[in-house]
Backbone as CSV, one residue per row, in Angstrom:
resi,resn,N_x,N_y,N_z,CA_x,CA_y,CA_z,C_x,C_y,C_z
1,UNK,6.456,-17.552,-4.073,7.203,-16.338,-3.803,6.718,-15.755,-2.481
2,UNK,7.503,-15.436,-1.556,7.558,-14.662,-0.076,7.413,-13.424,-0.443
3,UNK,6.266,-12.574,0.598,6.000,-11.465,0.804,7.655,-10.708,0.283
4,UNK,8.078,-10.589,0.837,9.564,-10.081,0.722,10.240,-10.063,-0.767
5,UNK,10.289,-11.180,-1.364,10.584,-11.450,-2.719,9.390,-10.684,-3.508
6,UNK,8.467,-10.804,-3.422,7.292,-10.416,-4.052,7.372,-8.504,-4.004
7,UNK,7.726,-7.941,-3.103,8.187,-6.971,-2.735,9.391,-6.210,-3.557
8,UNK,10.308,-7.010,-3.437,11.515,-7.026,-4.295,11.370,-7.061,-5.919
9,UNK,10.227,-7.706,-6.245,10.118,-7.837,-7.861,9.377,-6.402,-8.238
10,UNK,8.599,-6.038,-7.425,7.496,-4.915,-7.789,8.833,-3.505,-7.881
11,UNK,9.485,-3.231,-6.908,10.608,-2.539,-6.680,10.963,-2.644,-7.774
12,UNK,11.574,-3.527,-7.994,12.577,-3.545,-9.778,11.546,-3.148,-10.721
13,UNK,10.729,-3.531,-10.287,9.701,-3.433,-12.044,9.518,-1.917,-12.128
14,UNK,9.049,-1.052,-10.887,8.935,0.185,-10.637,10.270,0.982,-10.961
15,UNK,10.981,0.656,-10.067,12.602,1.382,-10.953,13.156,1.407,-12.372
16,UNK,12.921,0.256,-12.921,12.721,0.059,-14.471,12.333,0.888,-15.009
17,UNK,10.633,0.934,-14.419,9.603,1.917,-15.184,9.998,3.449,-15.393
18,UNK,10.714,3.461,-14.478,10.724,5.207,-14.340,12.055,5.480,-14.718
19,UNK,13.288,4.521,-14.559,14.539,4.882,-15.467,14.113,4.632,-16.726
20,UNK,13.037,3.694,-17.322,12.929,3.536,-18.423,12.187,5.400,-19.107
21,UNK,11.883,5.898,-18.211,11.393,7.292,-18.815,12.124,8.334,-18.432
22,UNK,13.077,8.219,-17.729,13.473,9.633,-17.004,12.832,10.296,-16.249
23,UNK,12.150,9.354,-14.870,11.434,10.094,-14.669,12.085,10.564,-12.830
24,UNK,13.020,10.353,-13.092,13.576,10.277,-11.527,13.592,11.760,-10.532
25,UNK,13.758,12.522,-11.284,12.970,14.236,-11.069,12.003,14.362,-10.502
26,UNK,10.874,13.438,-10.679,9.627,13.423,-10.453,9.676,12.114,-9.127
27,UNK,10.306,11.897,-9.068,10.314,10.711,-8.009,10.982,11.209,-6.529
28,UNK,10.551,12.577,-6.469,10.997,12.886,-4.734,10.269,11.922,-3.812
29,UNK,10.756,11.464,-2.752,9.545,11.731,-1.335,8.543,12.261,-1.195
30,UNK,8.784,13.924,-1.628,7.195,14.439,-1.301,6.732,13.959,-2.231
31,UNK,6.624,14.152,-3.396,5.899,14.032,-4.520,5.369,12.220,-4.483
32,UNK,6.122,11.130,-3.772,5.636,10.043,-4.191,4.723,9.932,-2.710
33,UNK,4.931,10.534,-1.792,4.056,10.753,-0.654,2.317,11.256,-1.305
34,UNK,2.646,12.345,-1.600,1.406,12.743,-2.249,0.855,11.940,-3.235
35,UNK,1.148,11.404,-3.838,0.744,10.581,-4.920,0.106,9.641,-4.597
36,UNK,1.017,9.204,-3.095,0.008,7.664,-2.516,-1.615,8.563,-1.634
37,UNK,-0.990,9.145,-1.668,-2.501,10.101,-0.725,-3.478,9.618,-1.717
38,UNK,-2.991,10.655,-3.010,-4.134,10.660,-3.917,-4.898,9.409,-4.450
39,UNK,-3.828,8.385,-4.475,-4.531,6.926,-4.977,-4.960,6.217,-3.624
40,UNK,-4.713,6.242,-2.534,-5.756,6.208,-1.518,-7.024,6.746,-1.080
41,UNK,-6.894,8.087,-1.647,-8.253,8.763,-1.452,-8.894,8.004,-3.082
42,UNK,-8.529,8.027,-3.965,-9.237,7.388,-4.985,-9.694,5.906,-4.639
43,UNK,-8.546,4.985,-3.709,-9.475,3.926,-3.144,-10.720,3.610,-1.953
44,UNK,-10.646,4.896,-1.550,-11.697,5.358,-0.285,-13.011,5.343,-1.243
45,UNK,-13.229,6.261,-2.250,-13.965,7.067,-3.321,-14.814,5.571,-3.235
46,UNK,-14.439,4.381,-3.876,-15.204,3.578,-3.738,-15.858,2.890,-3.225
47,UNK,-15.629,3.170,-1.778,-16.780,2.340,-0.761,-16.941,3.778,-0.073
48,UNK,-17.328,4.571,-0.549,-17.687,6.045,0.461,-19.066,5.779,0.641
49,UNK,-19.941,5.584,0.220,-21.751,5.486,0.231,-21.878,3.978,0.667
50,UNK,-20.968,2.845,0.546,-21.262,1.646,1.192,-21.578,1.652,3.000
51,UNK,-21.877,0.844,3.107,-21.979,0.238,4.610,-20.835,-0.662,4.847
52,UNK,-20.818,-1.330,6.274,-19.383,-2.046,6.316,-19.921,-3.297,5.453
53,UNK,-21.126,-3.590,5.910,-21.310,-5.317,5.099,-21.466,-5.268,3.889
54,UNK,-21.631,-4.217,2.983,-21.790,-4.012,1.665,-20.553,-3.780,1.143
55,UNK,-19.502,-3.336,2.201,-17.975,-3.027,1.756,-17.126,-4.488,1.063
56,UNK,-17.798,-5.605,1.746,-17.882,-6.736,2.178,-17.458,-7.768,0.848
57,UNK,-18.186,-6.927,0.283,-18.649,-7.924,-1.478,-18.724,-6.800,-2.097
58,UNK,-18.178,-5.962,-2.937,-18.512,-5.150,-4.147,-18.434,-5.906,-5.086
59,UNK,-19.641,-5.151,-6.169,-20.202,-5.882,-7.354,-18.656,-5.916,-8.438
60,UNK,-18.719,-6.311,-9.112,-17.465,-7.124,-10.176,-17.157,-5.677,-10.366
61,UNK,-17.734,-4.841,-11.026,-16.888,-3.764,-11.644,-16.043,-2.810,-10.801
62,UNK,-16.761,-2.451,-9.526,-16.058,-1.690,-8.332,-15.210,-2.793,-7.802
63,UNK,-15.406,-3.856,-7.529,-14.167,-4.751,-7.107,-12.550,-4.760,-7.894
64,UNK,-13.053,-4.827,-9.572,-11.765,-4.900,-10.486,-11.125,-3.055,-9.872
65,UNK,-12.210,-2.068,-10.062,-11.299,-0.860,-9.346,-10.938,-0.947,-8.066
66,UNK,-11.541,-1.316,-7.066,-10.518,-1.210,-6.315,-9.048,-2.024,-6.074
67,UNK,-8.920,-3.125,-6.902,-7.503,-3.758,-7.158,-6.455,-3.110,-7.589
68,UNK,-7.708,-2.094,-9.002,-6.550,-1.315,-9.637,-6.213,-0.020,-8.650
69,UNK,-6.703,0.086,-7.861,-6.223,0.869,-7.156,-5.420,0.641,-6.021
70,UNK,-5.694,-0.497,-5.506,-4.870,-1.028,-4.566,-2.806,-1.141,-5.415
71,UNK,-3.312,-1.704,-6.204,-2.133,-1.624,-7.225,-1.233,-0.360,-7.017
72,UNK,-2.064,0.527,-7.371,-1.569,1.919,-7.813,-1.290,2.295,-6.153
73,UNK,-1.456,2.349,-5.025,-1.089,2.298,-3.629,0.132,1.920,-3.539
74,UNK,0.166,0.604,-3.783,1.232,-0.507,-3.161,2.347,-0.272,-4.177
75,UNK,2.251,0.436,-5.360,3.573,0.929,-6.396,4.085,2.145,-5.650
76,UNK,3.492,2.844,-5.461,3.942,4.370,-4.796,4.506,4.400,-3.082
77,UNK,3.535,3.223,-2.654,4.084,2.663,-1.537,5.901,1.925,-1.322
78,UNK,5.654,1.224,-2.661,6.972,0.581,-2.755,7.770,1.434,-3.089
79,UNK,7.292,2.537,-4.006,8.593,3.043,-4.808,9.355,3.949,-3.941
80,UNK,8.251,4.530,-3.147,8.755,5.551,-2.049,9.874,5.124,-1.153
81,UNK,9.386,3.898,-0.422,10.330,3.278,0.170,11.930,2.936,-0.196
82,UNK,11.462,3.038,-2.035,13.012,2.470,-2.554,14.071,3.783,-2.344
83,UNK,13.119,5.097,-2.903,13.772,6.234,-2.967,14.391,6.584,-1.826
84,UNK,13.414,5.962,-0.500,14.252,6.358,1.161,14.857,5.387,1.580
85,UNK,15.390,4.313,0.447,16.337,3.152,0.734,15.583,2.586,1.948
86,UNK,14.290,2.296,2.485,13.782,1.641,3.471,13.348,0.342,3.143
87,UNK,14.002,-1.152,3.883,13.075,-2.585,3.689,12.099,-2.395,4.268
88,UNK,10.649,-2.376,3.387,9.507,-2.413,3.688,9.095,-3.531,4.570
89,UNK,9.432,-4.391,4.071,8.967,-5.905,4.514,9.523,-6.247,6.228
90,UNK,10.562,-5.475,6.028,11.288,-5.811,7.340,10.634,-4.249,8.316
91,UNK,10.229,-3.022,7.836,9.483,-1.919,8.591,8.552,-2.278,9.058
92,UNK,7.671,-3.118,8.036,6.384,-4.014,8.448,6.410,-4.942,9.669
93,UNK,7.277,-5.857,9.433,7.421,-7.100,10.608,7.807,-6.288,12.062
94,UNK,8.595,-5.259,12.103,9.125,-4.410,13.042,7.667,-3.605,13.808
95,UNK,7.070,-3.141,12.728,5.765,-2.588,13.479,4.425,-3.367,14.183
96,UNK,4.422,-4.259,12.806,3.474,-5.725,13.474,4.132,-5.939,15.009
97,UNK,5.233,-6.436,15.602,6.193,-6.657,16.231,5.561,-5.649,17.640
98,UNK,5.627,-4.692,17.188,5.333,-3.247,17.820,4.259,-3.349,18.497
99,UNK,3.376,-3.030,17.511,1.928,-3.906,17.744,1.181,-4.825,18.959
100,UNK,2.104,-5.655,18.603,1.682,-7.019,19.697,2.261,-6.635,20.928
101,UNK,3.051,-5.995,20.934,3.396,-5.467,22.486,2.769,-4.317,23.020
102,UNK,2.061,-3.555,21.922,1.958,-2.346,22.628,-0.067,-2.955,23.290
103,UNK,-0.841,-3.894,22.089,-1.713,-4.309,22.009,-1.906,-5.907,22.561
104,UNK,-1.389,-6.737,23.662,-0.970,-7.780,23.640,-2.585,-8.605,24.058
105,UNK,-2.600,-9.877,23.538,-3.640,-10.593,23.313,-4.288,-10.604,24.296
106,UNK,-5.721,-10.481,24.071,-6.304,-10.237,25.618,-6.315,-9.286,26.889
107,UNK,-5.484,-8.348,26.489,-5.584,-7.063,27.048,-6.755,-5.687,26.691
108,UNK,-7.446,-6.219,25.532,-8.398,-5.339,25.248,-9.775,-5.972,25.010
109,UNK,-11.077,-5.812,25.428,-12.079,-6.292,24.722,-12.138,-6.387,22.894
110,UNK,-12.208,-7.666,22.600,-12.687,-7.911,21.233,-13.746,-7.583,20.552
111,UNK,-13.667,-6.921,19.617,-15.125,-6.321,18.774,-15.577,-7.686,17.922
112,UNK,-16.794,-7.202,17.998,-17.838,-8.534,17.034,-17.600,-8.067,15.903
């Protein structure tokens, strides 16, 4: 399965979820904006006292949280997008895209 497809399944599963409750009231923009804040700052929470090389390898139990949190990101991430009718996958490639021109190879010193 392609980034894109993979994208597309999480979308449905998320729209499901929340027609399956009524929860579409609760599914503004702002509100799914804020929401990704909050489960980003909850994925920060876990490497806040690390170092970068210790960020590197977290021990099994902080590793399984930060997945589940990455999870919980990339749902609110997606869902948001669905609500502002935006292809993520294709916003992505457009900015990557962006990116390389604005940053083009060898125009900047490389960090170790």
């Amino acid at each position: 399965m392609n980034g894109a497809d993979a994208l597309e399944r999480i979308r449905r599963l998320s729209a499901a979820f929340v027609d399956d409750r009524g929860w579409q009231n609760y599914q503004s923009p702002k509100n799914l904006a804020m929401a990704l804040i909050v489960e980003a700052a909850e994925l920060v929470e876990h490497f806040q006292w690390m170092d970068a090389r210790e960020s590197l390898s977290p021990d099994p139990a902080t590793r399984a949280a930060v997945e589940t949190e990455l999870a919980d990101v990339l749902v609110y991430l997606v869902r948001l997008a669905d609500v502002l009718d935006i292809d993520l996958a294709d916003a992505a490639e457009r900015k990557i895209e962006a990116n390389a021109r604005k940053y083009p190879v060898g125009a900047a010193p490389r960090r170790a």
